[in-house]
MARLOSE-95711 format. One record per residue: x, y, z of N, C-alpha, C in turn. Coordinates in steps of 0.001 Angstrom, whole numbers, padded with zeros to 6 digits, always signed. Example, Ala and Ser with C-alpha at 12.3 -4.5 7.8 and 13.67 -1.06 7.14 Angstrom:
MARLOSE-95711
+013190-005690+007800+012300-004500+007800+013200-003300+007800/+012850-002250+007080+013670-001060+007140+012900+000030+007870/
END
This chain:
MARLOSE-95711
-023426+098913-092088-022517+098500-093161-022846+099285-094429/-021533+100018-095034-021856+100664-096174-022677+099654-097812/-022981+100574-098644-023661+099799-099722-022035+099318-100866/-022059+098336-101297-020508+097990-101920-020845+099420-103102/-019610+099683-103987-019663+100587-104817-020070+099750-106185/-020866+100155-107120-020868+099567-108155-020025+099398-109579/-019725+098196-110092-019095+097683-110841-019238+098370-111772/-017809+099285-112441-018188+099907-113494-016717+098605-114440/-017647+099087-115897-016932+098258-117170-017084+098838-118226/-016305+098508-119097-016162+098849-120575-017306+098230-121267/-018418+098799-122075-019364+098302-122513-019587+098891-124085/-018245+100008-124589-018107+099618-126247-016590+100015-126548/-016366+099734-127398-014692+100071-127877-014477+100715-129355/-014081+101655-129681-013636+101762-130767-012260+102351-131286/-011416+102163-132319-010153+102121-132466-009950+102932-133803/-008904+103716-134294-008080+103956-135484-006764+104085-134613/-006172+102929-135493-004550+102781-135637-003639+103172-136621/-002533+103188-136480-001695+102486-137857-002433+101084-138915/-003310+100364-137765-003762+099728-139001-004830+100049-139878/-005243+101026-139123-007163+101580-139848-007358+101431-138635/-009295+102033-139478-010168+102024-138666-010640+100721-138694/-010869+100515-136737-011841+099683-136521-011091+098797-135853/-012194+098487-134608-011268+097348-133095-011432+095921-133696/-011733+095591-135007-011680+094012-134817-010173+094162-136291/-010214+094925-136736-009128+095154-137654-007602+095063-136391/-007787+096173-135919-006951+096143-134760-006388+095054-133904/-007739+093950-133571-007249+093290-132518-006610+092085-133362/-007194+091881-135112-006655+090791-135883-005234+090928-135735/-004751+092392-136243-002936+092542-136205-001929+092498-134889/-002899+092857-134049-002439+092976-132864-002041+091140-132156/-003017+090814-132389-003219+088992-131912-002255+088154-132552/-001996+088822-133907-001566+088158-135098+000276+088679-134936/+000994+089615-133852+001535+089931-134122+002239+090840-135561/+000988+092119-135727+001840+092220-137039+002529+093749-136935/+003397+093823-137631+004194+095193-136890+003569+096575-138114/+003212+097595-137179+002698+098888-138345+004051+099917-138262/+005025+099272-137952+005739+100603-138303+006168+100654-139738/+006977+101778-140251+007454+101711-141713+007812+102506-141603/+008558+103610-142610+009322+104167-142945+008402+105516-143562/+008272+106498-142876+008074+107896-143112+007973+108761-144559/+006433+107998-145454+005974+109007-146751+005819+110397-146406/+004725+110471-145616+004031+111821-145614+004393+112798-145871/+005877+112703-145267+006743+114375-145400+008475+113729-145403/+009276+114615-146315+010469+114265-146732+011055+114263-145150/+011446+112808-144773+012090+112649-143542+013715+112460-143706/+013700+112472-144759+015263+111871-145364+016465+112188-144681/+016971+113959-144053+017508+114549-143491+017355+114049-142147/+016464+113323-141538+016074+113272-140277+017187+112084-139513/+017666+112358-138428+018600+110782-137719+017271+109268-137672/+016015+109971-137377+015107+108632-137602+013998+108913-138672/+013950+107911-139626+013008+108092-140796+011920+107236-140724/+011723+106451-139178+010379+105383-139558+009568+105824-138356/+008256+105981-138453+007251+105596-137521+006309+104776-137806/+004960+104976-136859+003792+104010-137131+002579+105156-136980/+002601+105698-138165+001550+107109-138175-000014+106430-138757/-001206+106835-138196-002136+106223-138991-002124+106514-140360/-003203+105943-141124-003201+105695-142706-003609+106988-142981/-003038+108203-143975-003035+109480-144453-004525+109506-145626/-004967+108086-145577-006226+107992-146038-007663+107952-145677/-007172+107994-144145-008516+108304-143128-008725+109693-143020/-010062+109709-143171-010767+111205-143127-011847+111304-142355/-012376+112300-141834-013474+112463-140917-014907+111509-141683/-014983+111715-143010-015609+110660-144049-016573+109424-142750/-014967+108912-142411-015205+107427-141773-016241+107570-141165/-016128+108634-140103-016768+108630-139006-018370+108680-139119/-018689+108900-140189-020141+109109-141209-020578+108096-141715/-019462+107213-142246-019712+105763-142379-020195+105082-141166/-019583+105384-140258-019673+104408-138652-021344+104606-138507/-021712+106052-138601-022630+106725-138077-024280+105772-138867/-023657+105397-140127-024536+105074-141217-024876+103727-140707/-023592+103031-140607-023925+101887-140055-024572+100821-139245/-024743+102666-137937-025507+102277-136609-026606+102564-136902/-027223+102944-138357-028351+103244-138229-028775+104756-138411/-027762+105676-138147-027898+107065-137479-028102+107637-138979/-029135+108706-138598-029223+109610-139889-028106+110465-140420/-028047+110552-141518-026523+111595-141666-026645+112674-141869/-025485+113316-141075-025760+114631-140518-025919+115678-141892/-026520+117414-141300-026299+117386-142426-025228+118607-143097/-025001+117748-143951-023638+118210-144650-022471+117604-144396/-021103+118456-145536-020297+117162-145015-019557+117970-144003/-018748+117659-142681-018328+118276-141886-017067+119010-142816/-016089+120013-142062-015051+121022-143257-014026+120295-142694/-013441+119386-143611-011973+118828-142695-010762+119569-141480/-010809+120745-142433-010482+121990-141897-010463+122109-140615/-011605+121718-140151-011859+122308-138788-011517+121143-137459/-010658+120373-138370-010063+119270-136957-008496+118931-137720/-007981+118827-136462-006842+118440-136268-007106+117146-136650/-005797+116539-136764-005702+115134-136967-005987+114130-135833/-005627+114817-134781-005876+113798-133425-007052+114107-133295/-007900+114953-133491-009638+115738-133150-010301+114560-133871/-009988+114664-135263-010400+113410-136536-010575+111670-136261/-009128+111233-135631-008923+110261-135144-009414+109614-134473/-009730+110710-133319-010926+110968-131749-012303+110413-132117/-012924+111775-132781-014635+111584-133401-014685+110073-133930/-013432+109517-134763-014266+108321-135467-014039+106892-134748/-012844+107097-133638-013190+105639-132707-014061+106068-131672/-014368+107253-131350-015366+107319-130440-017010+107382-130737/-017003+107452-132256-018305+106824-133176-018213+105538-133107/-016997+104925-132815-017574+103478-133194-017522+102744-131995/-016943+103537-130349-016983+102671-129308-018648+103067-129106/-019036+104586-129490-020438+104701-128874-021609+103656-129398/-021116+103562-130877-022376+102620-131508-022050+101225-131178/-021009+100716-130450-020839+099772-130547-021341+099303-129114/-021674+100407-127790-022304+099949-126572-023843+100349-127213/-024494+100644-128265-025715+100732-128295-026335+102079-127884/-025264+103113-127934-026321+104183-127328-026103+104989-128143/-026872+106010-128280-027780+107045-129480-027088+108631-129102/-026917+108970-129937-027064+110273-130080-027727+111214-128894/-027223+112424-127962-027800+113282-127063-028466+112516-126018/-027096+111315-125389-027682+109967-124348-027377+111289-123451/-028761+110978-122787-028721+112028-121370-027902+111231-120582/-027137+112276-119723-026532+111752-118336-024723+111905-119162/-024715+111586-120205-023329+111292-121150-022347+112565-120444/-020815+111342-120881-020033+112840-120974-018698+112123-121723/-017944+113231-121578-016266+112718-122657-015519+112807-121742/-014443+112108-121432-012659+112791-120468-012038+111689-121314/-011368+112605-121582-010208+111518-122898-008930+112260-122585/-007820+111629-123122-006262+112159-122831-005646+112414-124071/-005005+113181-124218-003558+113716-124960-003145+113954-125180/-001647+113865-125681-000522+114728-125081-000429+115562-125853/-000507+116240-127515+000342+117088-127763-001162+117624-128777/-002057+117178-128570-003190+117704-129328-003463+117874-130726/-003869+119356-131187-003542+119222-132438-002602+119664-133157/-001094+119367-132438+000543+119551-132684+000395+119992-134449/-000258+118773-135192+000094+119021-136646-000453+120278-137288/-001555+121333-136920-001875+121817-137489-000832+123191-137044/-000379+123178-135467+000365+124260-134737+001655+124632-136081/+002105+123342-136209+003420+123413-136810+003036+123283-138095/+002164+123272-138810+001890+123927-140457+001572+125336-140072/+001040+125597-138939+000797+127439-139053+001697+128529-139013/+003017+127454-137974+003893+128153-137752+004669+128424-139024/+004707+127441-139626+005302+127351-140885+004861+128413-142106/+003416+128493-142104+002989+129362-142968+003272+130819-142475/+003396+131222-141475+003423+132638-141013+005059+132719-140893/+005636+131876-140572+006883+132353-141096+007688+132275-142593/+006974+131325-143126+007192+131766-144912+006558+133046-145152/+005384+132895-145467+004274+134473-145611+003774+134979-145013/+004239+135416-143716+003267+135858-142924+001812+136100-142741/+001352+137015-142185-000237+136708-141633-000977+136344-142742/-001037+136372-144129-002144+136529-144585-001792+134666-145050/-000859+134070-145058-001438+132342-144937-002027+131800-143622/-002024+132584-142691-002390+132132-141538-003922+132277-141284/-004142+130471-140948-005791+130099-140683-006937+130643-139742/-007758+131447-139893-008614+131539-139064-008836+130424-137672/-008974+129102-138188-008861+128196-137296-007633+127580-136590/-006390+128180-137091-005423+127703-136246-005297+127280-134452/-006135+128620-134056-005735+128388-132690-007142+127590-132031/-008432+127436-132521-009549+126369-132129-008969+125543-132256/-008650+124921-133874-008081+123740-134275-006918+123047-133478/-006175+124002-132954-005011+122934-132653-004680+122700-130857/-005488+123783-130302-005587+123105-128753-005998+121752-128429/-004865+121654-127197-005837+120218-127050-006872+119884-126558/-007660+120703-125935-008803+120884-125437-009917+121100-125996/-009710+121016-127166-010751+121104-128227-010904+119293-128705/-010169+118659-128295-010887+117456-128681-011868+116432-128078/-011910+116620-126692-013377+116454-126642-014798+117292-126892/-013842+118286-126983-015345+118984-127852-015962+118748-128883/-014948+118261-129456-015420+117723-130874-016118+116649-130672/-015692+115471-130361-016492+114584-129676-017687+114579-128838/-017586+115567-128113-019444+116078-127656-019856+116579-129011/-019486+117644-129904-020301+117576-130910-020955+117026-131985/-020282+115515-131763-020335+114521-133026-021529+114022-132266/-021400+113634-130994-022095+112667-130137-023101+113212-129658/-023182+114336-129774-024305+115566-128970-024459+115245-127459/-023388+115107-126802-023207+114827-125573-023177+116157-124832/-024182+116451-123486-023913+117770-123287-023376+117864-121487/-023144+116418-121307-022376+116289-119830-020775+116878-119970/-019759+116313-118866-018716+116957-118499-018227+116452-120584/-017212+117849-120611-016495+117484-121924-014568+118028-121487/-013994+117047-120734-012633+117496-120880-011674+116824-121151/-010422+117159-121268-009129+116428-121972-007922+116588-120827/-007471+115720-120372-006612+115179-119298-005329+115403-120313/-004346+116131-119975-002933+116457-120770-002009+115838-119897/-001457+114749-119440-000629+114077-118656+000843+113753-119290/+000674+114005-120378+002082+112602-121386+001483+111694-121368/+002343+111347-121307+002276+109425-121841+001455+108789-121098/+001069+109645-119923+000162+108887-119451-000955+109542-119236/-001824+110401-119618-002715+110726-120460-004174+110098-120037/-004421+109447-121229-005267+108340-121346-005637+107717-120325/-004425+107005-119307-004771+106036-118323-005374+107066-117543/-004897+108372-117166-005377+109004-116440-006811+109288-116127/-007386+109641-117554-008532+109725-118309-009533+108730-118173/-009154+107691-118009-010056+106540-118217-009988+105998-116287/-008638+106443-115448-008983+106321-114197-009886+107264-113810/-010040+108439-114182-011017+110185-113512-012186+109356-113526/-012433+108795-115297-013831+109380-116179-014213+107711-114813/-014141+106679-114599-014131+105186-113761-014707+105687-112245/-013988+106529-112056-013925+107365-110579-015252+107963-110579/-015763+108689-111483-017022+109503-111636-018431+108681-112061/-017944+108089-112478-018928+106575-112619-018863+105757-111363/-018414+105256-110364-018353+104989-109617-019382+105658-107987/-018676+107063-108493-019263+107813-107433-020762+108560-108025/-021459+108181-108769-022337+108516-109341-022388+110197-109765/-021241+110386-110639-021628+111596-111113-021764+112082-112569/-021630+111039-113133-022181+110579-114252-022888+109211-114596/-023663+109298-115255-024525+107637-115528-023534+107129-117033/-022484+107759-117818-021651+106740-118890-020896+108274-119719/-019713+107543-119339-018412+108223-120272-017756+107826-121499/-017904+108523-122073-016936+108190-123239-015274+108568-123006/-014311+107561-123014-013061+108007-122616-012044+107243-123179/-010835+107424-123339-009631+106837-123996-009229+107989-124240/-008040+107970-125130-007215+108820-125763-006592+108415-127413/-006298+109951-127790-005854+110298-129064-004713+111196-128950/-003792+110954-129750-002410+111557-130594-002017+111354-131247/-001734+112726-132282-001505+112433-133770+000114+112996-134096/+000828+112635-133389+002238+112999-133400+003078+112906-134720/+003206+111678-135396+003840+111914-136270+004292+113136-137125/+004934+114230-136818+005157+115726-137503+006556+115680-137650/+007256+116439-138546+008500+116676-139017+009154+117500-137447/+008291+118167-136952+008829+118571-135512+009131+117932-134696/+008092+116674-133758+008215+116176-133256+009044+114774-133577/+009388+114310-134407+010436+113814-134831+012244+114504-135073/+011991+115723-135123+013168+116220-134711+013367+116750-133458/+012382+116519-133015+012366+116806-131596+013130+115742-130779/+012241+114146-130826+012284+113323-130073+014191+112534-130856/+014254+113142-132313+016041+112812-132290+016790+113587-131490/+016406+114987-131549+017575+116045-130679+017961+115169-129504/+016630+114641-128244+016566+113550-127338+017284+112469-127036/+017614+112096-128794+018174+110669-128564+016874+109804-128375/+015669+110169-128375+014646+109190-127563+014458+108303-128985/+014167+108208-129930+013671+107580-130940+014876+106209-131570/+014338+105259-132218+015154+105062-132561+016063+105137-133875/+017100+104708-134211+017623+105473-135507+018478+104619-136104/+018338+103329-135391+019939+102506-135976+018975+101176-137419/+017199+101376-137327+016962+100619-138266+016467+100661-139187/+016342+102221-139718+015863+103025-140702+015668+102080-142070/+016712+101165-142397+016558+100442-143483+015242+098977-143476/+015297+098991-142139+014154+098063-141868+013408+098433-140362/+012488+099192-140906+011618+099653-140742+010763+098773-139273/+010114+097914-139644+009220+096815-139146+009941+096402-137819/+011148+096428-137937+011920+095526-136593+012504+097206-135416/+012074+098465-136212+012491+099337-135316+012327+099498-133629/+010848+098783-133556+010449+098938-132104+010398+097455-131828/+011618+097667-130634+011635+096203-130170+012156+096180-128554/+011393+096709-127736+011190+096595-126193+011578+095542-125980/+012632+095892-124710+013290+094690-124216+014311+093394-125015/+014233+094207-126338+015365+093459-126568+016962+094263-126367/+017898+092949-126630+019224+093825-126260+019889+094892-127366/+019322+094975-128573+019651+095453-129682+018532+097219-129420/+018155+097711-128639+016750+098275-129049+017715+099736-128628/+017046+100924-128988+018082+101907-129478+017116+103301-129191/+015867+102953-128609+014609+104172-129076+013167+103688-128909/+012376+104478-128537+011267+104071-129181+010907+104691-131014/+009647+104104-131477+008907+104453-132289+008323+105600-132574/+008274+106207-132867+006604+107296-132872+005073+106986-133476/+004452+106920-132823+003444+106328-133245+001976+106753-133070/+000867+106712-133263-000286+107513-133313-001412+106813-132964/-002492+107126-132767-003767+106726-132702-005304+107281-131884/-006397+106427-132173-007342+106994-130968-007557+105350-130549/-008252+105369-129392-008572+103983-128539-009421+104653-127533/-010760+104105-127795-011800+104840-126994-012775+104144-126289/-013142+103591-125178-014231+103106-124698-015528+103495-124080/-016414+103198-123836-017576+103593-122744-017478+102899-121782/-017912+103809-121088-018040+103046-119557-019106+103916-118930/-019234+103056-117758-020611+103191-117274-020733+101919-116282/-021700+102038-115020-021967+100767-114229-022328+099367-115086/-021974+098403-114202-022202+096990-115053-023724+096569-115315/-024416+097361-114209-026154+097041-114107-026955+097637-115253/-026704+098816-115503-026708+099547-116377-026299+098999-117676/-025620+099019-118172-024920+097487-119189-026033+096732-119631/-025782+095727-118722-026605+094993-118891-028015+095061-119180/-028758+095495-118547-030160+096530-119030-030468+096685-120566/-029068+097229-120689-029330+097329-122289-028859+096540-123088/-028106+095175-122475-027936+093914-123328-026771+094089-123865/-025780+095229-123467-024683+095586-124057-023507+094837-124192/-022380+094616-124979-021578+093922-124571-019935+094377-123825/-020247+093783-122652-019020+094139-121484-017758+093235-121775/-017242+094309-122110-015411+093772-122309-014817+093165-121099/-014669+094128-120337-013662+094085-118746-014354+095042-117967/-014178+094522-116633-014183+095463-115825-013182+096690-115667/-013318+097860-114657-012287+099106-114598-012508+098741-112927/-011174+098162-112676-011300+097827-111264-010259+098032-109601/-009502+099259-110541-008356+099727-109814-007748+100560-110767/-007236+102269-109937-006131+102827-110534-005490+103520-109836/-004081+103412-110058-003023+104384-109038-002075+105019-109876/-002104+106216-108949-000684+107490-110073-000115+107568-109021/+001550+108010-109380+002105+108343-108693+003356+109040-109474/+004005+110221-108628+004553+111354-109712+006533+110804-108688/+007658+110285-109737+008769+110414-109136+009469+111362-108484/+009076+112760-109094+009573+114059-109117+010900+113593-108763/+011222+113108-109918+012609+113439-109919+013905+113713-111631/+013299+113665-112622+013209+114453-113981+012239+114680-114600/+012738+115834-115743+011697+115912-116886+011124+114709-117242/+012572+113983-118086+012131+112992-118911+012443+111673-118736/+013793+111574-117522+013844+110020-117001+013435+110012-116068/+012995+108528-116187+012414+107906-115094+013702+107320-113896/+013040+107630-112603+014389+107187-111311+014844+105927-111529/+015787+105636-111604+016116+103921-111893+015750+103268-110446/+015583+103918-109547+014837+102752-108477+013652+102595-108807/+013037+102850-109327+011717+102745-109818+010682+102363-108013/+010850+103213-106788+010253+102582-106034+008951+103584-106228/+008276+104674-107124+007095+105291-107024+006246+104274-107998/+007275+103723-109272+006566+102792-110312+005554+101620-109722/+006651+101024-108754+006161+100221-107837+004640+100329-106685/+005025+101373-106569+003547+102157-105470+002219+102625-106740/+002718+103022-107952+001547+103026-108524+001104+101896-109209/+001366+100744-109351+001025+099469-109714+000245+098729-108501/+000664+098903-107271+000390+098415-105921-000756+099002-105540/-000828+100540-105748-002199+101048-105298-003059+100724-106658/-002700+100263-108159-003773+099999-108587-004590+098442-107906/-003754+097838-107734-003809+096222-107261-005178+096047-105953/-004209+097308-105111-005125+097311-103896-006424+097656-103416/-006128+099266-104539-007524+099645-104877-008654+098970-105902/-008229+097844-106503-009049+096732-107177-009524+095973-106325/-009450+095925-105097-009907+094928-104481-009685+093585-104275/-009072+093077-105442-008345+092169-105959-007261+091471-105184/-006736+090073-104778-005634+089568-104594-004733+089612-105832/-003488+089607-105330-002341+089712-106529-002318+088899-107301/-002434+087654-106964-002463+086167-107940-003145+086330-108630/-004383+087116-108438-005520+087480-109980-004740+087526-110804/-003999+088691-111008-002958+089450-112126-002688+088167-112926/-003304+087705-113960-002200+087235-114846-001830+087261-116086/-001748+089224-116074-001193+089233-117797-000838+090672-116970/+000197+091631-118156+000350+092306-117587+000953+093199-119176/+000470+094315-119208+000363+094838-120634+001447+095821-120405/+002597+095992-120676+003883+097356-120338+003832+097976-120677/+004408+099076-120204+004697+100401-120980+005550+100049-122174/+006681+099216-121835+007677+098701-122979+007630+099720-124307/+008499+101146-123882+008848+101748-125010+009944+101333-126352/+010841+100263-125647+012005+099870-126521+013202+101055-126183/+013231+102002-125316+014015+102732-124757+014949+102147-123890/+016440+101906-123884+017431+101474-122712+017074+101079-121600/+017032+102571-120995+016440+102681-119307+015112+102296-118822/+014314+102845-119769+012872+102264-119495+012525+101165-119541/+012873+100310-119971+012523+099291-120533+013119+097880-119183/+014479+098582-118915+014780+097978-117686+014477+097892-116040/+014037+099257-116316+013332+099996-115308+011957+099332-114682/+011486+099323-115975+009998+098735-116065+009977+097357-115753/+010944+096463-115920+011077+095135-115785+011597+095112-114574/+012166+095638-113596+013156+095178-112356+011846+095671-111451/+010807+096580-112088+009901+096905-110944+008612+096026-111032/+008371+095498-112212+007275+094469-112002+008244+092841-111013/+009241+092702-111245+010078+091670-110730+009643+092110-109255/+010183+093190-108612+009715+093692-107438+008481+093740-107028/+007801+094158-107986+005949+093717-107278+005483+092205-107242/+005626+091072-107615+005179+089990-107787+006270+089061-107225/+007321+089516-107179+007996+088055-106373+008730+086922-107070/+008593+086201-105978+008236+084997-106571+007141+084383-107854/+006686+084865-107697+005671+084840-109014+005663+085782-110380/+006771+086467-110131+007275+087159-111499+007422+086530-112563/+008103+085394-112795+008622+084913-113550+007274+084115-114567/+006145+083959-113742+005165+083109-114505+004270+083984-114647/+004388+085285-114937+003384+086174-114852+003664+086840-116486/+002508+086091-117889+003076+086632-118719+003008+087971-119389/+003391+088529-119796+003171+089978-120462+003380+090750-121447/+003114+091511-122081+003822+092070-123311+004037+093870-124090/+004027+094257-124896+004293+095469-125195+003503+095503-126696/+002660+096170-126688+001948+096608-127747+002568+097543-128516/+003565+098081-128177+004103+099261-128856+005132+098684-129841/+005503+097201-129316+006526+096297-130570+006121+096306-131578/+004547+096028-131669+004161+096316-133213+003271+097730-133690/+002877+098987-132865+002286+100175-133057+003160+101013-132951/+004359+101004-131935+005232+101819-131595+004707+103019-130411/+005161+103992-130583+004970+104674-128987+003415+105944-129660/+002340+105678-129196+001400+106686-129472+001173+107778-128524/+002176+108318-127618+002106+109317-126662+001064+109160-125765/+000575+109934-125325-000669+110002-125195-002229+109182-124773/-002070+108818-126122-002789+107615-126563-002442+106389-125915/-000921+105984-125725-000917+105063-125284-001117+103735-124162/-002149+104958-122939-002320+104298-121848-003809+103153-122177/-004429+104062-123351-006109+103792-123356-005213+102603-124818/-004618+102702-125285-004044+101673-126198-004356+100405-125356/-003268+100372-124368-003161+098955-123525-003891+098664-122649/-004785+099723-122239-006461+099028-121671-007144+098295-122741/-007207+098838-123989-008333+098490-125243-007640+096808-125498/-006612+096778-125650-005969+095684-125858-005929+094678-124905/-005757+094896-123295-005668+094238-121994-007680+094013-122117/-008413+094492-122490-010035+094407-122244-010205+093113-123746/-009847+093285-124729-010231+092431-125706-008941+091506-125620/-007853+091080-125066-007285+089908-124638-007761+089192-123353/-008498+090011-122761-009328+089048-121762-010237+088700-121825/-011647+089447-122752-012481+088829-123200-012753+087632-124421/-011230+087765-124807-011378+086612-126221-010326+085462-125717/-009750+085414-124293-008579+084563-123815-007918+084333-124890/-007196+085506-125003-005797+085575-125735-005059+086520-125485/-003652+086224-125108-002578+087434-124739-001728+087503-126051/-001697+088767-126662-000535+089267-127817+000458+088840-127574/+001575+089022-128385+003016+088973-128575+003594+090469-128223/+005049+089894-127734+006351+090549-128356+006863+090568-129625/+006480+091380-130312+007152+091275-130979+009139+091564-131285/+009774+091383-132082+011612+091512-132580+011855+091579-131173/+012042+090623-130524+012253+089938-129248+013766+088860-129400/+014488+088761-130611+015112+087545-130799+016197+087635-129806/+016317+088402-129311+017797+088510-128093+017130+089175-127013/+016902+088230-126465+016526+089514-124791+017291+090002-124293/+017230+091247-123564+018136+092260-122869+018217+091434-121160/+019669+090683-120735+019440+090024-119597+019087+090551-118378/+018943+092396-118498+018225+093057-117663+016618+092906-117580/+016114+092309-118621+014899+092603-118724+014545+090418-119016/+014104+090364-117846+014165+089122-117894+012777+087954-117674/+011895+088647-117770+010315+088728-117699+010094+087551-118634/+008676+087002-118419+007810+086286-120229+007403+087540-120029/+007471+087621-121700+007136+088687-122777+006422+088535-123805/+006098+086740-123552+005077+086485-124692+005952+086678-126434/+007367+086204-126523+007904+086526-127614+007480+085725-128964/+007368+086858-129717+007008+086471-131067+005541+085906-131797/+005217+085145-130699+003489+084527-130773+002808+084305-129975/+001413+085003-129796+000320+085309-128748+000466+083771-128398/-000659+083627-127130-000962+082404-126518-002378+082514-125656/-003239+081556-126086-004210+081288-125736-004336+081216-124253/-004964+082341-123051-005137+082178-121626-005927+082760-121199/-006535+082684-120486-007893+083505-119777-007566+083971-117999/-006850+084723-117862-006418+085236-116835-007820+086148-116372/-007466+086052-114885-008976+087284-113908-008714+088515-114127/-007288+088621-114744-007365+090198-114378-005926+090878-115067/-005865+091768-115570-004440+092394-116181-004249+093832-115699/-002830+094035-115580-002303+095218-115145-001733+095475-116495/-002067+097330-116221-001842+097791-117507-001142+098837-117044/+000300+098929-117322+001531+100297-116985+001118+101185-118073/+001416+102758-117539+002167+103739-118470+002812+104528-117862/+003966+104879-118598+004826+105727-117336+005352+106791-118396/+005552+108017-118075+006047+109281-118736+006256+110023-118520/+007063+111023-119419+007711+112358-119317+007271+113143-117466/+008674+113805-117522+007512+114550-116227+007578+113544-115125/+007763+112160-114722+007896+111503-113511+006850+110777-113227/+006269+110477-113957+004623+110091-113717+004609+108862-114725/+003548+107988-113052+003467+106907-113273+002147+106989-113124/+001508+105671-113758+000462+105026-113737-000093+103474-114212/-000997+103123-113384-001297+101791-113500-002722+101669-113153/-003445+100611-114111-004884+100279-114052-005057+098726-113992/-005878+098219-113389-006550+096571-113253-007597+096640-113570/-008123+096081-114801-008968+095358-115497-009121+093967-115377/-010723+094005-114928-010608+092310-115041-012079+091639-115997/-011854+090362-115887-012138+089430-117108-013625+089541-116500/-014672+089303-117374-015783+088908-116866-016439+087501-117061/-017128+086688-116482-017448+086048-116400-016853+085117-115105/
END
């Protein structure tokens, strides 16, 4: 008889949102239902068909991440790092992944360490200020660091360099589903012992005057609530027109549960199943049979080990997009049955909006601290449900439950699906 595989879990978390830095800031607004979208300072959006996202605060600076560092104790480095030399999603990265590392207790140049984090468009913002400068003035505004700075593959590097991590350092580019991807590999390699603890989640710093005219050319965004801002992202309701654009990092450690413990750490959730599966059948919509959606939710289920009845929360993709949104609902109806209907769930993106990328390791971070504190979030601008989408959604106000286990969707661009099971400990 083989030896069972060992229990790997989330054993630190750290976050920058739209709301700030920091996972207990995060999980207050999040619990609390509070919505971060608004209406587009940074750069004159005025001309644009959509003028609101949920971009983080233009007041976070690599700074933070020095603070975090101070906090844990850690000597400060020396000098101050050159802002310069990170992208905004690179920035975002280093300082929740300073605060998931200090927050499992481990130090600086942890042997055995490594990074696999996800996302989608990297360091987009600095691409499209360069482009910009070289086509106003050509070469001579153009940055030495443009092309380090703005790959996306440079952001776990950065993150090994903050962390002095000198195990695997790579970045999973999936879309939207990214992250989940990232956090299924980095689970997988922990599992099979080829690393002893990962640092993993994802970052995207999308909000850009491009990618907002991008995602209008699309039609993908939405555009009909520009005057009110707050109620723009609203998944699954019948009024909903788009998603959001939205940003962030969401980063955990992981590593075996024995291990963990050893060091007295504190374990969120387990990582206890993940399945992908690609529709190939568009760029950017998803098949309305949704029967691959279905197979990658099923192989996360199965490969958890888990009976289905565990499941009882279930965190969506819920972009607030037409099709998706219905899509996503007729295929969880199809996986659970009879038991659909009491199976509650919700969309984090009602109040963050859509963080690309980012958003798979979003709704793990959120599905891991609603199961460890037995509490499931809200829907939020839910007041009319779409009678296609006919699910609990948890509208308007969280509810106190302690479910074994949550499924966490992301599904994106490209045909690709994915799904992870996390479960509760204790």
């Amino acid at each position: 008889m083989g030896t069972a595989a060992p229990r790997v879990v989330i054993s630190g978390i750290g976050v920058v949102s739209p709301y700030g830095v920091g996972r207990e800031r995060f999980w207050t607004c999040v619990s609390r239902g509070c919505s971060a979208t608004r209406a587009i300072t940074d750069f004159d959006a005025s001309a644009f068909p959509c003028t609101v996202a949920a971009p983080v605060p233009s007041t976070i600076s690599i700074d933070d991440a020095i603070t975090l560092e101070a906090r844990a104790g850690r000597e400060a480095r020396a000098g101050r790092p050159d802002p310069r030399r990170y992208s905004r999603a690179s920035m975002i990265a280093v300082i929740a992944a300073t605060e998931a590392w200090a927050d499992a207790g481990l130090r600086l140049n942890e042997p055995g360490a490594g990074v696999l984090v996800g996302s989608g468009a990297g360091g987009i913002d600095v691409a499209e200020r360069q482009y910009f400068e070289f086509f106003s003035d050509g070469l001579k505004r153009v940055t030495p660091y443009a092309i380090p700075v703005s790959i996306v593959g440079m952001i776990s590097s950065e993150i090994s360099i903050a962390l002095e991590l000198h195990g695997i350092s790579h970045v999973i580019s999936t879309g939207c589903t990214s992250s989940t991807d990232a956090i299924g590999y980095a689970a997988s390699l922990i599992r099979g012992g080829e690393a002893d603890v990962i640092l993993s989640g994802g970052a995207d710093a999308c909000v850009t005057p491009g990618m907002i005219v991008g995602f209008s050319k699309m039609r993908a965004v939405a555009t009909r609530f520009n005057d009110t801002p707050e109620e723009a992202s609203r998944p699954f309701e019948r009024d909903r027109d788009g998603f959001v654009l939205g940003e962030g990092a969401w980063m955990v450690v992981i590593e075996r549960e024995d291990r963990a413990r050893a060091r007295g750490a504190t374990i969120y959730a387990t990582i206890d199943g993940y399945g992908s599966t690609c529709d190939a059948y568009h760029r950017v919509q998803m098949d309305p049979e949704g029967e691959q959606i279905v197979r990658a939710m099923t192989l996360a289920i199965e490969r958890s080990g888990r009976a289905q009845e565990e499941i009882g929360y279930v965190n969506y993709h819920g972009t607030s997009t037409v099709l998706n949104d219905a899509v996503e609902s007729r295929c969880v109806r199809r996986l659970f049955g009879a038991r659909a209907d009491h199976v509650p769930g919700s969309s984090t993106k009602s109040m963050l909006g859509h963080p690309q990328g980012a958003s798979g390791a979003c709704g793990i971070v959120t599905s891991a601290l609603a199961l460890s504190r037995g509490f499931l979030p809200p829907t939020i601008n839910l007041a009319h449900p779409d009678p296609a989408c006919d699910l609990d959604f948890i509208p308007h106000v969280g509810r106190a439950a302690s479910p074994a286990a949550a499924l966490c969707n992301c599904l994106g661009f490209g045909s690709k699906n994915s799904a992870m099971v996390i479960g509760r400990i204790g």
